[in-house]
N, C-alpha and C positions, 0 to 999 in steps of 0.2 A: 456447735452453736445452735441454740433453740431459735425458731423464726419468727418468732417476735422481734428478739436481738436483729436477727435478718434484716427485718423490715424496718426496722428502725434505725439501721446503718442505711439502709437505700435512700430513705425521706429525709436524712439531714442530707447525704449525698447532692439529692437532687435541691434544697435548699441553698446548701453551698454554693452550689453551679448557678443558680438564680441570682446567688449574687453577684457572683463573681461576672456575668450577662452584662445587671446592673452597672456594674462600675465601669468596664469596659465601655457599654455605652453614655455614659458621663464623658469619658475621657477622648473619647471622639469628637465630641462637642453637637452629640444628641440630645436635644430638648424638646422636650413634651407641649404644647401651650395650648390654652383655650382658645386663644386672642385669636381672628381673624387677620390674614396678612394682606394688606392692599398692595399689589405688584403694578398697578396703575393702571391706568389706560389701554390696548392693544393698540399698537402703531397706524394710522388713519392711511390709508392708500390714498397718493396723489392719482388720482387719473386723467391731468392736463386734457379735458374734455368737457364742453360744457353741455347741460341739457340739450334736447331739440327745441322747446319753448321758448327759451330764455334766447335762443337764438332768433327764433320768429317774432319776438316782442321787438328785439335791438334790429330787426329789419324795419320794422315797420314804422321806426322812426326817420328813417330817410332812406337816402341811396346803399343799398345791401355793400360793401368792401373787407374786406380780408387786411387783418394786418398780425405782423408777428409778435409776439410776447415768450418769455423765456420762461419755461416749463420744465422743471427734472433736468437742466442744465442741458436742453437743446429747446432749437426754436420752434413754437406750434401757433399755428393758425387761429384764431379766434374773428369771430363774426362782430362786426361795427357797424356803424349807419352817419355818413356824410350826407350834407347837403348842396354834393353838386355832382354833377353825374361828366363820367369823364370822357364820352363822346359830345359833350356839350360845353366842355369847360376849357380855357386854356392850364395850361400845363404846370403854372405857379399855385393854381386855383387849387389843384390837384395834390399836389405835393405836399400844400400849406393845409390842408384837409387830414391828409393822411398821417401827415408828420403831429398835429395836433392829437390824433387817436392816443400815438405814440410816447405821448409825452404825457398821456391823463395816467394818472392813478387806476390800476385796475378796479373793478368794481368789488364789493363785496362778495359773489359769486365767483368773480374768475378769480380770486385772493383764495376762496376756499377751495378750487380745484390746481391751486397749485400755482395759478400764474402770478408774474411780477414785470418791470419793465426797467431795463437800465438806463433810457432815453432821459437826458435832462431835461428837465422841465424849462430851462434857456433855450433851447435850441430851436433856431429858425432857421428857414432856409426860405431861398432869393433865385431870382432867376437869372443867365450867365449872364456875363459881362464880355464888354470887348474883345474879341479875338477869341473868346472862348467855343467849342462847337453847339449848335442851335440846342442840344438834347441836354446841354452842362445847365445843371445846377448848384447853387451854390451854399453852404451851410455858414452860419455864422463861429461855427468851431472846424478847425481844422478836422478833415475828417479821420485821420490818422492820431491825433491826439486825444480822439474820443475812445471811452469803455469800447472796448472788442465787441463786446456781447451788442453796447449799444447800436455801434455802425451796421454790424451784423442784422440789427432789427431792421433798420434804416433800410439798407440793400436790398436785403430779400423783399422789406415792405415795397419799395419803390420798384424793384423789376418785377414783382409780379400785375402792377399797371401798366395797362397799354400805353397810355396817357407819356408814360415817363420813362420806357427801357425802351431799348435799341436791340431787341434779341434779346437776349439773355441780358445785357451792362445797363448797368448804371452809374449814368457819369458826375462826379460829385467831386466838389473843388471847397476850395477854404474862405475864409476874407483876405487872404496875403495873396502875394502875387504869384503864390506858385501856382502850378497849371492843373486843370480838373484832370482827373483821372476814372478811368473805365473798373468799375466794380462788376465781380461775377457772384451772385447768391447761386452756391452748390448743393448736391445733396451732402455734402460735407460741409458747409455753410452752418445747415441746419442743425446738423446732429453735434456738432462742437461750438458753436457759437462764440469762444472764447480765443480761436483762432482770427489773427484779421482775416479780414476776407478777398480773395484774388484780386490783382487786380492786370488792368487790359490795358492795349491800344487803346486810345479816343477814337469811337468811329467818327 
């Protein structure tokens, strides 16, 4: 065989093979495209955290307080401002302050880092009644038939005032005539907030 001949069997050879590439890759469902592909967005990190600022502004509007909001499905702290200070206030004064925080719409800012509030926008609470003990307060919804996550706001919000916990409880009753009961906000309180939350002795 002369090498021309040679050479001209290698070059369809390698033709062939090229095609045969091509089809193969068709049959995979390989596609070539100009088109630019939008995969979207990259996922936005919650980081249930608000500035330092934005904190020092919502001080300076009244008396500095801490209440919980549900973040990444456990409860986190965020900075507020009442206008009554609770070494100065009775205890309805207090409760009625805080539970109000609880019940606003988070703002624009705590919406963007994640926060939300289960707490109904109904929801009041009263100071005990007859026979109840001096610490009991009282909600206008049974506290047991409220969202878990909500009560859970409620609790922890409430015992971390001095104003309104007995130690660690918080004693919290309904409008019917069953009897207040002792709430414990945990460190398992917090991190599952869709748990009820323990509950005590009345001290």
């Amino acid at each position: 065989m002369r090498r021309s001949e040679s050479r001209g069997h290698r070059t369809a050879a390698a033709l062939a093979g090229a095609a045969l590439c091509a089809v193969l890759a068709a049959g995979c469902g390989i596609r070539t495209t100009s088109v630019p592909v939008d995969a979207g967005a990259a996922p936005s990190r919650v980081p249930c955290a608000m500035p330092a600022e934005d904190a020092a502004a919502e001080a300076g509007r009244g008396i500095p307080v801490q209440v919980y909001l549900v973040c990444a499905s456990q409860l986190v702290t965020v900075d507020r401002a009442v206008q009554v200070q609770e070494a100065k206030s009775d205890r309805l004064a207090v409760a009625t302050e805080l539970l109000d925080e609880l019940r606003k719409q988070p703002t624009a800012d705590e919406r963007q880092a994640g926060f939300s509030t289960d707490v109904p926008a109904t929801l009041r609470v009263f100071g005990p009644r007859f026979g109840d003990a001096k610490s009991a307060l009282r909600l206008n919804e049974q506290p047991e038939d409220l969202p878990a996550e909500a009560l859970a706001q409620v609790v922890c919000t409430f015992a971390d005032s001095e104003a309104l916990s007995t130690g660690d409880t918080v004693t919290l009753g309904g409008p019917g005539d069953y009897p207040a009961h002792g709430y414990l906000c945990t460190a398992e309180t917090k991190a599952s907030p869709k748990a009820v939350p323990s509950t005590v002795g009345v001290p």
